[in-house]
Each structure stands twice: as C-alpha cells, then as structure tokens.
C-alpha positions in Angstrom: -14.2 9.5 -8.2 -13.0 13.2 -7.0 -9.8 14.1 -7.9 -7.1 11.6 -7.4 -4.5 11.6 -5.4 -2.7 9.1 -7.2 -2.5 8.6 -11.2 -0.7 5.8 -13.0 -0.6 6.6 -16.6 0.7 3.9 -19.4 3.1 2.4 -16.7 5.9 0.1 -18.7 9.0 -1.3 -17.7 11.3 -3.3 -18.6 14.0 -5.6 -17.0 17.1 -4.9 -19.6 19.4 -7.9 -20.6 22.6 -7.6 -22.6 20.4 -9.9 -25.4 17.2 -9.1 -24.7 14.7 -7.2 -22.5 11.8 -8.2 -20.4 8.8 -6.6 -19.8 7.7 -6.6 -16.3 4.9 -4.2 -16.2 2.9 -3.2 -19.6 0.7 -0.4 -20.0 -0.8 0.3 -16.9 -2.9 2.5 -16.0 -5.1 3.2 -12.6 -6.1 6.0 -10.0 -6.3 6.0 -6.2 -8.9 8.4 -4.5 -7.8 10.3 -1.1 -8.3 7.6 1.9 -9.2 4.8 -0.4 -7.3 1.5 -0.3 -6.4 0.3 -3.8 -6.0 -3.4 -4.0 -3.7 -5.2 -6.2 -3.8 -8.8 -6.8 -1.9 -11.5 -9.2 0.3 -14.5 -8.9 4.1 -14.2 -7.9 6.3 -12.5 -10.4 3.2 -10.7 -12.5 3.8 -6.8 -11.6 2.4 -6.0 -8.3 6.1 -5.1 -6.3 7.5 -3.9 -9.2 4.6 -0.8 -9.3 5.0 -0.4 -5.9 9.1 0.2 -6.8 8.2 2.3 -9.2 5.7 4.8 -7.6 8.6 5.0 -4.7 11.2 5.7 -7.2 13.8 3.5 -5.7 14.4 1.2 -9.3 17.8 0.4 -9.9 19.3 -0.9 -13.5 18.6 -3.0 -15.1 14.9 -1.8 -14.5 14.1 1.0 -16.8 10.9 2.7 -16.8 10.0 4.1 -20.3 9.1 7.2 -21.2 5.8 7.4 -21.9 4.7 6.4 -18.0 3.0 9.1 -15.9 2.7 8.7 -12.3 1.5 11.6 -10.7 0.9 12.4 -7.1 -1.6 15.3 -6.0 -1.1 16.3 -10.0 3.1 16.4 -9.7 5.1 13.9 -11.8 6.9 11.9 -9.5 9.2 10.8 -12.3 10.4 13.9 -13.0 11.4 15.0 -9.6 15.2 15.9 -9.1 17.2 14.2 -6.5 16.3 16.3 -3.5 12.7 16.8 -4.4 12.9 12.9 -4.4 14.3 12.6 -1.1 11.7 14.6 0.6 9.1 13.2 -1.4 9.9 9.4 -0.1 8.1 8.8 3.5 6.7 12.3 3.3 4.6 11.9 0.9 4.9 8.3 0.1 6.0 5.5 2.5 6.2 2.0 1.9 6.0 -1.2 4.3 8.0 -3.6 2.3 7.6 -7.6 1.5 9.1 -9.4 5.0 8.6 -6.1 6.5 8.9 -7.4 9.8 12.8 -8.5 8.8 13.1 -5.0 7.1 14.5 -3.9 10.6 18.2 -3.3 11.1 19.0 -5.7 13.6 21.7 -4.7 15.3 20.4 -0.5 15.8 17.7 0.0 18.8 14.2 0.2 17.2 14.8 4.4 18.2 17.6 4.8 16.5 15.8 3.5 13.5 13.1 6.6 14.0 15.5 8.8 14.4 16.9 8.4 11.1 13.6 9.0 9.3 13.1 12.3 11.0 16.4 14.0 11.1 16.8 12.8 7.7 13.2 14.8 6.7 14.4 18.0 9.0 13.7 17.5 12.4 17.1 18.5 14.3 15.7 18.3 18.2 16.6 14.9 19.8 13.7 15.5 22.8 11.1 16.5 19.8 12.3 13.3 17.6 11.2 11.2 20.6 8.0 12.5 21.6 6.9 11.7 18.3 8.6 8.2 18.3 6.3 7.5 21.3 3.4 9.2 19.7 3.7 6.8 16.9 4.6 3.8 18.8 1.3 4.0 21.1 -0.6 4.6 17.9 0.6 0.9 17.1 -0.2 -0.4 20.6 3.8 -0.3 21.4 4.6 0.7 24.9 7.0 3.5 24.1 9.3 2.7 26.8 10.5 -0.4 24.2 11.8 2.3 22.2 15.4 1.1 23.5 14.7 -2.1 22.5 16.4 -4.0 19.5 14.2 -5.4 17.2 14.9 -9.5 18.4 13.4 -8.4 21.2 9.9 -8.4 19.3 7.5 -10.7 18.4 6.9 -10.6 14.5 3.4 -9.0 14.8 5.1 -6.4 17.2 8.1 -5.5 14.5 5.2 -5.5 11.2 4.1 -2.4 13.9 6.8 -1.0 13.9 7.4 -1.1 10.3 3.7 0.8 9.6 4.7 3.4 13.0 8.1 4.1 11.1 5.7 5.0 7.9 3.5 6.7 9.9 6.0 8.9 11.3 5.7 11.6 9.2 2.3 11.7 8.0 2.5 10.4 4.5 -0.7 10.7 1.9 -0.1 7.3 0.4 1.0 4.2 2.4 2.1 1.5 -0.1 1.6 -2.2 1.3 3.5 -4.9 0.0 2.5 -8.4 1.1 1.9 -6.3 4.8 0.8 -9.7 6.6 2.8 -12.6 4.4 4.3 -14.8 7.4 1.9 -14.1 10.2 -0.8 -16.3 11.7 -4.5 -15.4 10.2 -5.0 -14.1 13.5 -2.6 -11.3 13.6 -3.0 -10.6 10.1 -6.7 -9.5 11.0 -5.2 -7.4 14.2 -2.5 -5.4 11.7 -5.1 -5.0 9.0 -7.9 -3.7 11.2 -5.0 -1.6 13.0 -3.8 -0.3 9.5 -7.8 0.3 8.4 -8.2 2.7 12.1 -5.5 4.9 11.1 -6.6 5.5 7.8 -9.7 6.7 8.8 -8.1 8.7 11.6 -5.5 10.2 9.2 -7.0 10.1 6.0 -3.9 8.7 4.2 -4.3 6.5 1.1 -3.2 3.0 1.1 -2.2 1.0 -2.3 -2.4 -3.0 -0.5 -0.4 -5.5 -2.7 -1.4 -9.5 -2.2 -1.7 -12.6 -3.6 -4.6 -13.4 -1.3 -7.5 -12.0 -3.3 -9.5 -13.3 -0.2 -8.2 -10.9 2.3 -8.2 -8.3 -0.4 -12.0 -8.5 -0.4 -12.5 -8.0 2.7 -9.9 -4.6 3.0 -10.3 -3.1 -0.2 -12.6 -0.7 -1.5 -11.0 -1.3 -5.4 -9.0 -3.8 -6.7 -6.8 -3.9 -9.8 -5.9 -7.7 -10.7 -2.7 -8.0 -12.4 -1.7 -10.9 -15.0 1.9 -11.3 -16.9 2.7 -7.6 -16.5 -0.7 -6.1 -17.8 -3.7 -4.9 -15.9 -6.6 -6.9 -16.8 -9.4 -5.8 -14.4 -10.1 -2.9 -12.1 -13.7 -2.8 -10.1 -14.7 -2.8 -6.7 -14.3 -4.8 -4.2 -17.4 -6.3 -4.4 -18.1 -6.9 -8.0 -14.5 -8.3 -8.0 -16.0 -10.8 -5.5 -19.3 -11.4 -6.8 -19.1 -11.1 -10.8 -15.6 -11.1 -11.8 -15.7 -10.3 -15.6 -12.1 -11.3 -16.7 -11.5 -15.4 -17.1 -7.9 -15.1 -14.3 -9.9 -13.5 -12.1 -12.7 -16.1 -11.9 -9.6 -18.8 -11.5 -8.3 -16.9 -8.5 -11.6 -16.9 -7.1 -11.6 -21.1 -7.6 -8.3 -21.6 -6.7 -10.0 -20.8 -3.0 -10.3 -24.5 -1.4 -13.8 -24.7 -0.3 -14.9 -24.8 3.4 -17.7 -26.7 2.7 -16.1 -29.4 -0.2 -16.3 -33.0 0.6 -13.1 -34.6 2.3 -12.2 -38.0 1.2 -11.1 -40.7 4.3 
C-alpha cells in the first residue's frame, strides 16, 4: 500500500455506565489507501457505526474513546484537533452519509437551503456562488437542479440517498464514510447509488470507508474489507480472498448465512 490516507491505530471505546462500562470497539487497527473503498462488515451492534462516529468525531458521553487510539488523516491526529480545526475538518475533509440517510433530511427546510448551510458554514459567503455549486453537485447525482427548491417529501427515497452523497460531495472531501448507504432501498436502486457512488470516486479520487451487514454487496464494491465481531477486528483481506478463502471461522458463517440460489425448495 502507498501511504495512507487514513490510519486507525489501537481504536478502543467504551460505552460508560454508572456500574460498569462496555466495550464497543477493542483494539482496532486498519489503513485506507487514497481512492480505495474499505469495507466493513459484522452483525448489528458489533462496532462498525460506532468507528464511523469516531473517525467523524461527533461521540457524545457516555462514549469515551481511550487514550491510547490513533486515528490519523493524511498523517494529522484527528483526535487531537481543537474545536475549530474540528469544524473545518468535518465535510471538508471527512463527510459521512449516515444510516437512514435518506430520512437524514430536515423536512421541513428546501433541499437548498440544506446546501447552503454546508457551505457558508465552511466559508463561502456569496449566495449566487453557493448555488452554482449546489447545481453542480446536484447534476453530478442525476438531480435536475431546478428541484433545488424542492422539500425533501417531494423525493423519491433513491432521489433524497442523492442528495445525501451531493451534500457530501459538496465540498470535495478525501474520505466519504458510508454507513448502511442503501439499507431500505430496492436491490435495484441500491446497484444505481452504488455504481453512482463507485463513478465519482474514480472522477474525484476521494476514499470511501462502506459500512454493511451485507457481506454480499460488499464483495462486489470493495477493494478491502475488515470484518468486525463483538467489538474486535478479526480479519482484514481483499475483497476477493474475503470471498473465496475466508480464514477466520465468523467470516466463513457470514458467507453461509447467504441462502442459496440454487438450494432445493421443499412443496
């Protein structure tokens, strides 16, 4: 691998109770190259979103990241960063599509208005230059940019998961975290976001770190993937190895838990 863009060092964190503590991520450790797409896979509840919270930097108590972690972006400690240096750093440098992305949307502002904060917030002060590049990013999705007054019920859910990843796109971030991008779309426009999502990486160059469930559609997307169990990392390979000669016992039970196209069906 060339230099990383993104290094996760000893990752641990822990959920604290007033009796006891629990440990939601333990010890994890993985890089992402510039314009790869890192998967990460595991059951509900094993680590994956809580990561993706923490590379973000938007944990609130009782979540505590210990010390020892290291996550470093282009070789700067994100968790060191003071407030300011925090703010900028959040959609500029990272920007994340969140789980139910697609409700993520404030409902009751026009989908422009919902630009507009993103990019006066990161410095851009000119209304007319804020919307040519709302309608720059908006046809980059396949969104008319005349729907820019639009409110988000006016969209189908496909169209809004669009408008999500055109909101991240906005201000040319290096790494795109994906969390559960597709859950509660039809296979069908799940393949048209992911293949849409896959174009502007290699357009922009931008990393992406893709956090499922579905090892499936993980093996087809990914270049790497990182499978996740009970907070600890258990096995990081490629995407095909993963696929084809999965070393690690939870991994080979993901792969079976697959119902088979070809099985036999009883009347």
């Amino acid at each position: 691998m060339t230099r990383p863009l993104l290094s996760v060092r000893n990752l641990t964190i822990d959920y604290v109770g007033p009796a006891s503590d629990f440990r939601a991520v333990d010890d994890v450790s993985f890089d992402i190259a510039p314009g790869e797409v890192f998967g990460l896979a595991g059951e509900s509840g094993c680590g994956k979103s809580t990561i993706a919270f923490a590379i973000s930097r938007l944990h609130r108590p009782p979540a505590l990241i210990r010390r020892e972690s290291r996550i470093l972006l282009d070789g700067r400690d994100v968790l060191d960063l003071p407030a300011e240096a925090l703010r900028q750093f959040r959609w500029r440098e990272v920007a994340m599509v969140f789980q139910s992305a697609m409700n993520s949307l404030n409902p009751v502002l026009r989908v422009e208005d919902q630009f507009h904060d993103v990019l006066k917030t990161h410095g851009e002060r000119d209304r007319s230059r804020r919307r040519e590049r709302i309608a720059e990013v908006l046809r980059l999705v396949d969104i008319d940019p005349d729907r820019m007054r639009d409110y988000p019920h006016q969209f189908s859910g496909g169209m809004r998961q669009r408008i999500v990843i055109a909101i991240c796109m906005a201000l040319n971030p290096k790494l795109v975290i994906m969390d559960e991008p597709t859950t509660a779309l039809d296979v069908v426009v799940q393949r048209e976001i992911l293949q849409r999502i896959d174009e502007l990486r290699r357009r922009f160059g931008f990393s992406v770190l893709f956090i499922t469930h579905d090892l499936g559609l993980m093996a087809q997307f990914c270049d790497r993937i990182g499978i996740m169990l009970a907070g600890k990392l258990v096995e990081v390979d490629d995407a095909a190895t993963i696929h084809d000669a999965p070393k690690h016992d939870y991994t080979r039970q993901l792969w079976a838990a697959f119902p088979s196209l070809h099985a036999e069906h009883g009347a």
